[in-house]
PAVEX-323847 format. One record per residue (C-alpha): z, x, y negated; residue number from 1; residue in one letter. Coordinates in steps of 0.25 Angstrom, whole numbers, plus 5000, padded with zeros to 4 digits. Each point is the difference from the previous one (the first is absolute). Example, Ala and Ser with C-alpha at 12.3 -4.5 7.8 and 13.67 -1.06 7.14 Angstrom:
REM PAVEX-323847
NODE    w    u    v   k r
NODE 5031 5049 5018   1 A
NODE 4998 5006 4986   2 S
//
This chain:
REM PAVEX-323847
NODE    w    u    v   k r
NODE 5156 4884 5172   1 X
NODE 5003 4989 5009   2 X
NODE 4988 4991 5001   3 X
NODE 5008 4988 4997   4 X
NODE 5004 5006 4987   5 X
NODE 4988 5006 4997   6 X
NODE 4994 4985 5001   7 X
NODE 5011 4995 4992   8 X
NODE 4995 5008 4989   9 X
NODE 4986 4997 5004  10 X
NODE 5002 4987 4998  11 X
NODE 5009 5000 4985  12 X
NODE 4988 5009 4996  13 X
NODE 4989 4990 5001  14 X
NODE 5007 4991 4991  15 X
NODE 4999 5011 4988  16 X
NODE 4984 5003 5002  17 X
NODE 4994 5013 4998  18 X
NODE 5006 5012 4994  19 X
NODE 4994 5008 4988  20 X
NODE 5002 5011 5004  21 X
NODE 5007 5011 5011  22 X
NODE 5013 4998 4991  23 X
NODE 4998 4985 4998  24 X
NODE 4998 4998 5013  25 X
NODE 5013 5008 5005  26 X
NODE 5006 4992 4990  27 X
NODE 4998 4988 5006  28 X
NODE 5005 5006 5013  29 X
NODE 5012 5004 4994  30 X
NODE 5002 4985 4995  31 X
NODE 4996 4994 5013  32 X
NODE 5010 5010 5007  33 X
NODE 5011 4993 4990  34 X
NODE 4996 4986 5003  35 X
NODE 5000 5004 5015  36 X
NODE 5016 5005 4998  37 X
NODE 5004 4990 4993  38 X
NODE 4996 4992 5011  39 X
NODE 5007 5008 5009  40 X
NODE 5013 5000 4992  41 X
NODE 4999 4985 5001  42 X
NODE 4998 5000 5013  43 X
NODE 5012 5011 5003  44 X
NODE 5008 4991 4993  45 X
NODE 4999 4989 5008  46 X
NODE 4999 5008 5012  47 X
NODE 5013 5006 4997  48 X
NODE 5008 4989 4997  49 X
NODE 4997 4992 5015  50 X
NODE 5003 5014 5004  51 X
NODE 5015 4999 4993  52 X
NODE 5002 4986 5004  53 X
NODE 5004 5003 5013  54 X
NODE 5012 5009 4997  55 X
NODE 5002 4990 4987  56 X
NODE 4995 5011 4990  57 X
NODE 5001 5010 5009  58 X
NODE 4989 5012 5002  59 X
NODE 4995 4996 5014  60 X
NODE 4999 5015 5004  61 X
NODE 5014 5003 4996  62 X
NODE 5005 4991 5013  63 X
NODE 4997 5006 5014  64 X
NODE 4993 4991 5011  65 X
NODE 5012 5001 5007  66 X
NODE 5008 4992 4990  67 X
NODE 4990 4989 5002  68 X
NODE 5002 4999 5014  69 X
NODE 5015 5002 4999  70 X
NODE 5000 4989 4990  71 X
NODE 4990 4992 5008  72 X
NODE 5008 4999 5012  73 X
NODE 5013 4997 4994  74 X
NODE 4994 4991 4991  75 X
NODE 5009 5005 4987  76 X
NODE 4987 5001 4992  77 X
NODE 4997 4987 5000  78 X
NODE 5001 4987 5005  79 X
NODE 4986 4999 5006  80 X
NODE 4995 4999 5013  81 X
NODE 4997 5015 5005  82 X
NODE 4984 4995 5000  83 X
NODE 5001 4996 4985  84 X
NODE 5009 5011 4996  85 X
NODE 4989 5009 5007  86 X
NODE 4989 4994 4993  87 X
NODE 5007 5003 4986  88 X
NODE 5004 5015 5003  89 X
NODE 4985 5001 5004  90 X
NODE 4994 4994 4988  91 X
NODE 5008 5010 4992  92 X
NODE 4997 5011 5008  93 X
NODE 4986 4997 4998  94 X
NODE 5001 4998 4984  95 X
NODE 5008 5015 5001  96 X
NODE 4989 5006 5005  97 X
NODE 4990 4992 4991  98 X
NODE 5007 5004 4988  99 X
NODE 5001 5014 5005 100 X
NODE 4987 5001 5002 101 X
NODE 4995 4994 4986 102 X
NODE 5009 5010 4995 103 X
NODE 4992 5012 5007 104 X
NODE 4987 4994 4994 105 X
NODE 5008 4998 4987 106 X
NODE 5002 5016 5001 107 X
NODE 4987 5003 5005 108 X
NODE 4993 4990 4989 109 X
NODE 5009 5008 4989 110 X
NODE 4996 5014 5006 111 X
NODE 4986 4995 5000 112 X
NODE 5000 4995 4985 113 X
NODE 5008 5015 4995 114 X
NODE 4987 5006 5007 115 X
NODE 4989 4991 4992 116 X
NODE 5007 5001 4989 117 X
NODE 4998 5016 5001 118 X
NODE 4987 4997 5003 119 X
NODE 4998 4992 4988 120 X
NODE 5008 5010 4992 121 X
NODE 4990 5010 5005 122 X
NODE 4987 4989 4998 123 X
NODE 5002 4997 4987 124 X
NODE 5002 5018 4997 125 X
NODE 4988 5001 5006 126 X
NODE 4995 4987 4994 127 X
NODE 5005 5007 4985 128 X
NODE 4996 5013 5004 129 X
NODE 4986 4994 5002 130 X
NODE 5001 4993 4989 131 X
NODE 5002 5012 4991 132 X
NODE 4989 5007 5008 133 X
NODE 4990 4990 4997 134 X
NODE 5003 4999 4986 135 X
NODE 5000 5014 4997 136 X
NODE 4989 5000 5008 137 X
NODE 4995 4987 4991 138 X
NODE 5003 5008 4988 139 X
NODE 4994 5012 5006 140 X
NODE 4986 4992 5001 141 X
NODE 5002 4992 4988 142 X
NODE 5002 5014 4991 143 X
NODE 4988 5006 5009 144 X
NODE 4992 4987 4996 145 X
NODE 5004 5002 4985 146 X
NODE 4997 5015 4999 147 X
NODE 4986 4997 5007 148 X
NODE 4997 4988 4990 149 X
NODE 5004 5009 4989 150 X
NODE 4991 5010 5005 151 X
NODE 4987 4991 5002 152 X
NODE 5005 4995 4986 153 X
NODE 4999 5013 4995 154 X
NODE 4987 5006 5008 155 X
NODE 4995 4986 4994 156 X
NODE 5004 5004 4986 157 X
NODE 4996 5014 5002 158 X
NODE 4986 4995 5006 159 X
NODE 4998 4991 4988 160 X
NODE 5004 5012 4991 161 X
NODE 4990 5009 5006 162 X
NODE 4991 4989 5001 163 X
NODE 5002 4997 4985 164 X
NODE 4998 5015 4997 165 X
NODE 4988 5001 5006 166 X
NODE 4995 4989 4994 167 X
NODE 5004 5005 4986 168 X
NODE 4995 5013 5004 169 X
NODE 4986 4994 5004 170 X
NODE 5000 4992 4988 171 X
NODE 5003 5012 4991 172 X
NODE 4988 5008 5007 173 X
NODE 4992 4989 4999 174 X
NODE 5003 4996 4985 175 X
NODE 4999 5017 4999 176 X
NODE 4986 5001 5007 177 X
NODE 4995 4987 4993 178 X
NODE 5005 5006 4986 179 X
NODE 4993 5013 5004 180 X
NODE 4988 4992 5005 181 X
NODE 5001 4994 4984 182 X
NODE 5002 5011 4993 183 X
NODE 4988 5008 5007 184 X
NODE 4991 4989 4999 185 X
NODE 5004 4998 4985 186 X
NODE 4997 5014 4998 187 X
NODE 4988 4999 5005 188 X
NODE 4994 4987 4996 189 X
NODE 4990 4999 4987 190 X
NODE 5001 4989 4992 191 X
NODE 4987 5000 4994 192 X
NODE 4992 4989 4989 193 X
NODE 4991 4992 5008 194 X
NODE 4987 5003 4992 195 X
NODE 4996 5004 4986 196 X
NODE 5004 5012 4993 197 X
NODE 5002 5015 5006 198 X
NODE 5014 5002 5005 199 X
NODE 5009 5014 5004 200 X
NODE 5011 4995 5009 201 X
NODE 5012 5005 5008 202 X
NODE 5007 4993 5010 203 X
NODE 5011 4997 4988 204 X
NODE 4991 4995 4992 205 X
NODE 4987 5001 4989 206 X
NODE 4999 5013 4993 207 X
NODE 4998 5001 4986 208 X
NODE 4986 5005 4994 209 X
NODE 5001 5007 4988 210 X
NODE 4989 4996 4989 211 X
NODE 5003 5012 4992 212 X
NODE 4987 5008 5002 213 X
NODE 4992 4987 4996 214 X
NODE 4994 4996 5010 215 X
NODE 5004 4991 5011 216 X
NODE 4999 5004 5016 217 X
NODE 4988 4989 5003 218 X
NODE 4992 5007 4989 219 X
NODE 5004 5013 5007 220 X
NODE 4995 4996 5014 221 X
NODE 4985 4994 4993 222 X
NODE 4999 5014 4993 223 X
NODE 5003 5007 5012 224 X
NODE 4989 4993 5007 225 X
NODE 4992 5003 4989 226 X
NODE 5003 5017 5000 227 X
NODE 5000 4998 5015 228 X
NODE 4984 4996 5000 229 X
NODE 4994 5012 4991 230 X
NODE 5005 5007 5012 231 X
NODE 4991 5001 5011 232 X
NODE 5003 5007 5015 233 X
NODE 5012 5006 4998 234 X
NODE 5016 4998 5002 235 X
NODE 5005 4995 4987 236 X
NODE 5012 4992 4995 237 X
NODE 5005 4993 4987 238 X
NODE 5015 4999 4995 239 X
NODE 5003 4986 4996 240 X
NODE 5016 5002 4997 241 X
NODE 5011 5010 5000 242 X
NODE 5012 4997 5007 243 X
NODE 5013 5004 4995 244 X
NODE 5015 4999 5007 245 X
NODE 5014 4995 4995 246 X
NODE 5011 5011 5002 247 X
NODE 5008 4987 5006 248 X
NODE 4992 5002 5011 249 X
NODE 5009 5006 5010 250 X
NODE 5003 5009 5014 251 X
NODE 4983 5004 4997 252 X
NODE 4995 4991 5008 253 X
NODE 4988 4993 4991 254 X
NODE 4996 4983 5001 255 X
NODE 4986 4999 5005 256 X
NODE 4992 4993 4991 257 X
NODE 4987 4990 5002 258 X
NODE 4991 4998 4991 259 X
NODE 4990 4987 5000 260 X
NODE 4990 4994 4993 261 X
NODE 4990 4988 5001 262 X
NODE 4991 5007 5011 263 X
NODE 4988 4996 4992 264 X
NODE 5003 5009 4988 265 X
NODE 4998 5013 5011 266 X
NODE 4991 4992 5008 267 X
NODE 4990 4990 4994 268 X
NODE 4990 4997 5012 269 X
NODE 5011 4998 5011 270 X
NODE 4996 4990 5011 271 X
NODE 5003 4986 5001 272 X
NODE 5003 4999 5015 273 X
NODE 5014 5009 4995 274 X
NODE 5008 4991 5010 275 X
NODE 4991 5003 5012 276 X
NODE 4999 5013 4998 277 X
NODE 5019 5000 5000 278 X
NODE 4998 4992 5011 279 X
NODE 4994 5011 5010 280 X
NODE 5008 5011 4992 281 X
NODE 4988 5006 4992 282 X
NODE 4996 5008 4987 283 X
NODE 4989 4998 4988 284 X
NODE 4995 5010 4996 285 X
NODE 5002 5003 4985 286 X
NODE 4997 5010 4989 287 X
NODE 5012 5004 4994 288 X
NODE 5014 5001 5007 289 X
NODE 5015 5004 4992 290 X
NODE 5007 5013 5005 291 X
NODE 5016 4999 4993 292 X
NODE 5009 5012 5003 293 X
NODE 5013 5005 4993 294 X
NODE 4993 5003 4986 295 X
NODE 4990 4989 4998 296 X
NODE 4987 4989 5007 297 X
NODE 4987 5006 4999 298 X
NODE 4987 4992 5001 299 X
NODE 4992 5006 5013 300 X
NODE 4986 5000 5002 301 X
NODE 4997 4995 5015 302 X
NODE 4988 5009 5007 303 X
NODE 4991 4996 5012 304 X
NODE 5003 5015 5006 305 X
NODE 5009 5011 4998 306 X
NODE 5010 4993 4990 307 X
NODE 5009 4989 4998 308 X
NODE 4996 4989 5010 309 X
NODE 4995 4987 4993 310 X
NODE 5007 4993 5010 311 X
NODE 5012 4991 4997 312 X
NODE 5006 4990 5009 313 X
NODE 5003 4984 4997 314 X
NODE 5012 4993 5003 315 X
NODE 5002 4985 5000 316 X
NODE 5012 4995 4992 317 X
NODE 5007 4987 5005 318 X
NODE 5008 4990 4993 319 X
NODE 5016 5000 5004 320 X
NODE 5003 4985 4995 321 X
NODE 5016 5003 5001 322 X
NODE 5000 5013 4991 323 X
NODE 4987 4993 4991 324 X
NODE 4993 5012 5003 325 X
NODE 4987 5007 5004 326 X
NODE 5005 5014 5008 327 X
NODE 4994 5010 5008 328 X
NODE 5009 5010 5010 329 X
NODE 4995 5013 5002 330 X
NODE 5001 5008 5015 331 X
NODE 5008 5009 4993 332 X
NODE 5015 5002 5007 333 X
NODE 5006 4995 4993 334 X
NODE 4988 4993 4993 335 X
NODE 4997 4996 4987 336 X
NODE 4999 4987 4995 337 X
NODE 4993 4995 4990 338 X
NODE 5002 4987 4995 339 X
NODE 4994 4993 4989 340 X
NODE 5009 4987 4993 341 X
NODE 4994 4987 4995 342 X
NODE 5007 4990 4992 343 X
NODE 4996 4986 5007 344 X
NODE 5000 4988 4990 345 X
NODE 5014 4993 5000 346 X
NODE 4994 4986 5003 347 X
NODE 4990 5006 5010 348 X
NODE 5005 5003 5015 349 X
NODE 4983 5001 5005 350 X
NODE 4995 5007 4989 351 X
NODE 4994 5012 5001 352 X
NODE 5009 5010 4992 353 X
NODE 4992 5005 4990 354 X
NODE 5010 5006 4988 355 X
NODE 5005 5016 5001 356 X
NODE 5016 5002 5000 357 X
NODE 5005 5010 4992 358 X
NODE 5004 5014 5008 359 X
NODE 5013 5009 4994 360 X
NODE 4996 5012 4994 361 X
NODE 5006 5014 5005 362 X
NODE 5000 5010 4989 363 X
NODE 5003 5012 5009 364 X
NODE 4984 5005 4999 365 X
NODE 4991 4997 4990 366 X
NODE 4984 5000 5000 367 X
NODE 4994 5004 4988 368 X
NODE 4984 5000 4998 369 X
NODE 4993 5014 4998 370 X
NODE 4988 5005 4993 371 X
NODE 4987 5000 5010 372 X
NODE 4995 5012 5005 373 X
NODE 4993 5002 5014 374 X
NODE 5005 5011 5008 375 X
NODE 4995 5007 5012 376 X
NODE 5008 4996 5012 377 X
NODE 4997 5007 5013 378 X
NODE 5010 4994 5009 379 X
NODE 4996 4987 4997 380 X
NODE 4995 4998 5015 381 X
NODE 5013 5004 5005 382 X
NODE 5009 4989 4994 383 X
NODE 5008 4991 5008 384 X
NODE 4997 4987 4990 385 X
NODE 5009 4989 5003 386 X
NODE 4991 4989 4992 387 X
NODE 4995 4988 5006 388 X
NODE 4994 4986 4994 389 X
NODE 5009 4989 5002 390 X
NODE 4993 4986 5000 391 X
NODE 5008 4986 4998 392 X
NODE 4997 4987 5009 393 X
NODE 4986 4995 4997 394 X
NODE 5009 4987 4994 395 X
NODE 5007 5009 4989 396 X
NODE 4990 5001 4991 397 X
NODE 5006 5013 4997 398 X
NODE 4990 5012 4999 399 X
NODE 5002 5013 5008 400 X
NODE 5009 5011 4998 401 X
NODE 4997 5015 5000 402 X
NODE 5015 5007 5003 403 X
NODE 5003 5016 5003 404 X
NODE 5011 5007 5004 405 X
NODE 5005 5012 4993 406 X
NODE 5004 5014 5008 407 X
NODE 5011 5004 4991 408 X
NODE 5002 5015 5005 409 X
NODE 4987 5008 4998 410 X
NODE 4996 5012 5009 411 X
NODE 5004 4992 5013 412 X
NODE 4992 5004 5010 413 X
NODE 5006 4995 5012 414 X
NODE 5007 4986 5006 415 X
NODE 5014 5002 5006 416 X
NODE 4999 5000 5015 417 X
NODE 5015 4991 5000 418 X
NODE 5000 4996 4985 419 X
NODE 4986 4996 5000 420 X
NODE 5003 5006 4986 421 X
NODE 4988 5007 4990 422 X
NODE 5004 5015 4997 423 X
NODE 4997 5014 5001 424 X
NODE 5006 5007 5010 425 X
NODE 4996 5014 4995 426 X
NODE 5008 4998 4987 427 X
NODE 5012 4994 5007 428 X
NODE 5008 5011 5001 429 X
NODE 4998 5005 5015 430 X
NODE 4994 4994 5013 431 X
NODE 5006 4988 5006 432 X
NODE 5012 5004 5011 433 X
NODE 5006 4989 5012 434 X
NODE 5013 4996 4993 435 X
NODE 5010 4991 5005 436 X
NODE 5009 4990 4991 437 X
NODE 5007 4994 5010 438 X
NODE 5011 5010 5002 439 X
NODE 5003 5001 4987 440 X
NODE 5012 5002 4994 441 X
NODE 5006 4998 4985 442 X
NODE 5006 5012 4994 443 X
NODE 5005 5001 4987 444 X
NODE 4991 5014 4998 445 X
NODE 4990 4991 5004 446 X
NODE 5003 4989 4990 447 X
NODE 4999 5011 4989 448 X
NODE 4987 5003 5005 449 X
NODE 4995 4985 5000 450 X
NODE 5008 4999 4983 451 X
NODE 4990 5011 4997 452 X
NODE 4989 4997 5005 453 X
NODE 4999 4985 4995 454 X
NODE 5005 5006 4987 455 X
NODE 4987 5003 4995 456 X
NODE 4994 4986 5001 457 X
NODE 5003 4989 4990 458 X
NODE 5013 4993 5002 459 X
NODE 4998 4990 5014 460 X
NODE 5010 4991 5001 461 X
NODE 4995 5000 5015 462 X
NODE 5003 5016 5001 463 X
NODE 5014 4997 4994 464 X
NODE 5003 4990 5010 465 X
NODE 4995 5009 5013 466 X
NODE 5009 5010 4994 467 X
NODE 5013 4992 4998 468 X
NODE 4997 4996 5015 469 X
NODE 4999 5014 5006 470 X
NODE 5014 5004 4992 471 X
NODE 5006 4987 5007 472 X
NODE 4993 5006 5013 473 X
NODE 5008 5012 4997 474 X
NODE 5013 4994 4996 475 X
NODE 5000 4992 5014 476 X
NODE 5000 4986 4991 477 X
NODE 4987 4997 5007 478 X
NODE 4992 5003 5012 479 X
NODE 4985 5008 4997 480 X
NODE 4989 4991 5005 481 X
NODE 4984 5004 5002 482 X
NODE 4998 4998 4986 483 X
NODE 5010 5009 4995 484 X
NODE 4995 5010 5010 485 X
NODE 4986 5000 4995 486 X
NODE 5003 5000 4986 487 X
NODE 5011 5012 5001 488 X
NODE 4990 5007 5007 489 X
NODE 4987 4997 4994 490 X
NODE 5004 5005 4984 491 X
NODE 5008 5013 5008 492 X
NODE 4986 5003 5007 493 X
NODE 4992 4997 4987 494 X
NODE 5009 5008 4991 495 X
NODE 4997 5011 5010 496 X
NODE 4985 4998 5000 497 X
NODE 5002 5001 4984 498 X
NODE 5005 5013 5000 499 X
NODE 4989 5005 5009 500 X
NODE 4990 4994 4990 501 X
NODE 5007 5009 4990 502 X
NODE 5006 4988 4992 503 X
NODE 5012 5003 4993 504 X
NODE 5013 4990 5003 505 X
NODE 5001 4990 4989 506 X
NODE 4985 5002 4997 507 X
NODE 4993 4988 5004 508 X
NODE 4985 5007 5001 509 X
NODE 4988 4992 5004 510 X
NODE 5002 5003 5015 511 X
NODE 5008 4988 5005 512 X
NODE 4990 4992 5007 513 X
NODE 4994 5011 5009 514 X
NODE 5014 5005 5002 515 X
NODE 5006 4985 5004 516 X
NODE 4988 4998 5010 517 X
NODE 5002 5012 5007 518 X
NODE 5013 4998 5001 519 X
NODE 4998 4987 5007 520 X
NODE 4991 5006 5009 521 X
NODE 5011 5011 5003 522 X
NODE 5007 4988 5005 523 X
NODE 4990 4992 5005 524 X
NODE 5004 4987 4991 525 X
NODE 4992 4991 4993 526 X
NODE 4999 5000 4985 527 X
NODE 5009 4985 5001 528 X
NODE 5011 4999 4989 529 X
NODE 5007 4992 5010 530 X
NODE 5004 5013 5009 531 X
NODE 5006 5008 4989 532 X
NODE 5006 4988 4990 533 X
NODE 5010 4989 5004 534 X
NODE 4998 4986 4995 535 X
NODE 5007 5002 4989 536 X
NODE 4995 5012 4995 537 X
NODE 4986 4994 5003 538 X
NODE 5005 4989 4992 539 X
NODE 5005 5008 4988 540 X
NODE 4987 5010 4998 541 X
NODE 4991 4985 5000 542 X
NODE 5010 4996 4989 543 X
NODE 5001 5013 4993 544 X
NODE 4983 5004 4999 545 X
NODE 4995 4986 5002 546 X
NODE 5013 4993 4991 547 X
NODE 4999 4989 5008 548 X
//
């Protein structure tokens, strides 16, 4: 490009400003160009008509040199001097060449401007082709934004799902495990009258004394004191009271029952330093102790040597203000509780409750007074006797309490290694083998098995609902769980132990505790209803024994 057109341009240019853009800017070179030949058309113009003036309109470039000399010399141009005449020719000689040579930039400056314009054409392709590439591109990065906000939305959602499940999950095991914790505890808390009269009790409540022999259980207990002291030196007991068992009672397993009484009635010269002697975890040493097993409680005589030891420990009751109670736990696992309600004074909130609350009354066993007669009893000295003297806060005013146990399986010689469970190993139907629940499998041969088995038990409404949960197991509407497993496997092994013993299927017998203990022991289990019972079954055998 010559460089007085390309300053031409230059200079057109600066008066637009700065371009865009690649295609704005060649824009504006296209415009400038445009300007640039217009001027140059204006300038042809005038150019070209100095350069006609001297041939009066003619092309100058049509008439020879020659022909201006030739007209020159004889003057028949014109009437000017030659100098003049010369002067003019030239002038339009000069304005030919002019105007010829802005036409050449005129062709050039228009050969220039189809040339930008391809390079716009191609710019503003590119331009558009970019364009579509950057919003596709755009879209492209706006769909991949999208798809990764829906999926943190959803990992969100799907995180607070699990989360939520979880935490429903926990709470069910939690409100599962605190349920179980309630129903154990509730099975094995005593609720007890606080002082005063002789009570047989369950966990579920008082159990009722008949009167029908005519004479009353206190009256027993003096007259067996009484028979007990004519004899001297040898290993003697007395029956107080029979006990007999509902048929309601179900799956064979039998309550535990305690029997207390005003410590005083067994034991007239106890101490009066009771609370120390709880405070180190000692005994007293008393006369006469209470032995209770399945049939009845019997009245022991204690002996220095070679007999029942006349030793008996002393606990320390304490006063729980929030359930207006004095209570005791036991060691046991699970232990016992025994608590002892008082009704405080409704105007009173620092009163020393002083009046007994009344306790439910469980009609599956009842105690019923029998006639006194001393008979020998040469084991006497080989009794586990879970008795103690319990002793209220020094503030009560309340006297001491005199409470056993009862072992409600007779012959059991030996404590469960795993269940921790009283029986007799020898009547239990063969030795104890190393069995495994946890690979157990439901079967509906096995489900049969379990039917007959639990058949010969009173109705349990907590067997029923084990069973209906193994035929779910079966059906695929429910996944077995460690509960099931236990319970499926522990009636199939017990059945079995059953037929070993001899007892016919559909027969309950008298075997069921020896056979259930070794049966744990087969399996290494505790004897925990927790392990074999949902929450729910738990639930329904508390409602069905206890009614409540």
């Amino acid at each position: 490009m010559p460089t007085s057109i390309a300053q031409s341009i230059y200079s057109i240019e600066q008066a637009e400003g700065n371009a865009e853009n690649e295609v704005a800017q060649i824009e504006k070179h296209i415009r400038s160009i445009d300007t640039l030949i217009a001027q140059k058309a204006q300038a042809y113009t005038a150019q070209q008509k100095i350069a006609d003036k001297y041939y009066y309109g003619h092309d100058f470039f049509s008439h020879p040199t020659s022909q201006f000399i030739s007209d020159a010399i004889s003057g028949s141009k014109t009437n000017y001097p030659p100098d003049k005449n010369y002067k003019e020719w030239y002038a339009s000689l000069e304005a030919a060449y002019a105007a010829k040579y802005s036409n050449l930039e005129i062709d050039y400056l228009n050969a220039l401007k189809q040339n930008l314009q391809q390079q716009a054409n191609q710019a503003r392709a590119d331009a558009e082709a970019k364009r579509i590439t950057d919003e596709a591109a755009a879209m492209a990065a706006r769909i991949a934004a999208e798809t990764a906000e829906q999926a943190r939305l959803a990992a969100e959602e799907e995180a607070q799902r699990v989360a939520a499940e979880a935490a429903a999950d926990a709470a069910r095991v939690a409100a599962r495990v605190a349920a179980e914790a309630a129903a154990i505890k509730a099975a094995r808390t005593f609720r007890l009258p606080a002082a005063g009269a002789t009570q047989l009790s369950t966990a579920a409540g008082s159990i009722v004394i008949t009167t029908g022999s005519g004479i009353t259980l206190e009256a027993a207990i003096q007259a067996a004191k009484v028979a007990l002291g004519t004899v001297v030196g040898a290993a003697t007991a007395v029956g107080i009271g029979a006990l007999t068992y509902s048929e309601s009672l179900g799956n064979g397993e039998l309550p535990t029952t305690m029997l207390d009484l005003p410590a005083k009635d067994l034991a007239p010269n106890l101490p009066a330093d009771l609370l120390n002697v709880a405070a180190v975890g000692g005994t007293v040493d008393v006369p006469y102790r209470i032995y209770g097993d399945q049939s009845k409680y019997s009245v022991l005589v204690t002996q220095a040597t070679g007999g029942l030891t006349s030793a008996v420990p002393v606990m320390a009751l304490v006063l729980d203000p929030v359930a207006n109670a004095y209570t005791f736990t036991t060691t046991d696992t699970p232990p016992i509780t025994l608590t002892f309600p008082i009704a405080v004074p409704g105007d009173s909130s620092t009163a020393t409750p002083a009046q007994p609350t009344e306790t439910p009354v469980y009609a599956g066993i009842t105690l019923s007074p029998v006639e006194i007669k001393v008979e020998s009893f040469p084991i006497a000295g080989q009794l586990n006797i879970r008795d103690g003297i319990y002793v209220y806060p020094a503030d009560s005013g309340l006297p001491p309490i005199y409470a056993v146990f009862s072992s409600p399986y007779e012959g059991a010689t030996t404590k469960g290694e795993h269940s921790g469970r009283m029986y007799n190993p020898d009547e239990a139907g063969g030795p104890t083998q190393d069995l495994d629940w946890t690979t157990a499998s439901v079967s509906e041969e096995g489900i049969d098995l379990v039917k007959l088995h639990t058949r010969r038990f009173a109705p349990s409404d907590a067997n029923k609902i084990m069973i209906d949960r193994l035929e779910k197991i079966l059906s695929g509407q429910i996944t077995i769980t460690d509960v099931d497993k236990r319970f499926y496997t522990h009636e199939i092994r017990e059945l079995e132990r059953y037929r070993a013993l001899g007892v016919a299927d559909g027969v309950e017998g008298k075997v069921w505790n020896n056979a259930h203990a070794a049966t744990l022991e087969d399996y290494k289990l505790r004897d925990a209803d927790d392990l074999f019972y949902t929450p729910e079954a738990i639930a329904a055998e508390i409602k069905q024994v206890y009614g409540e």
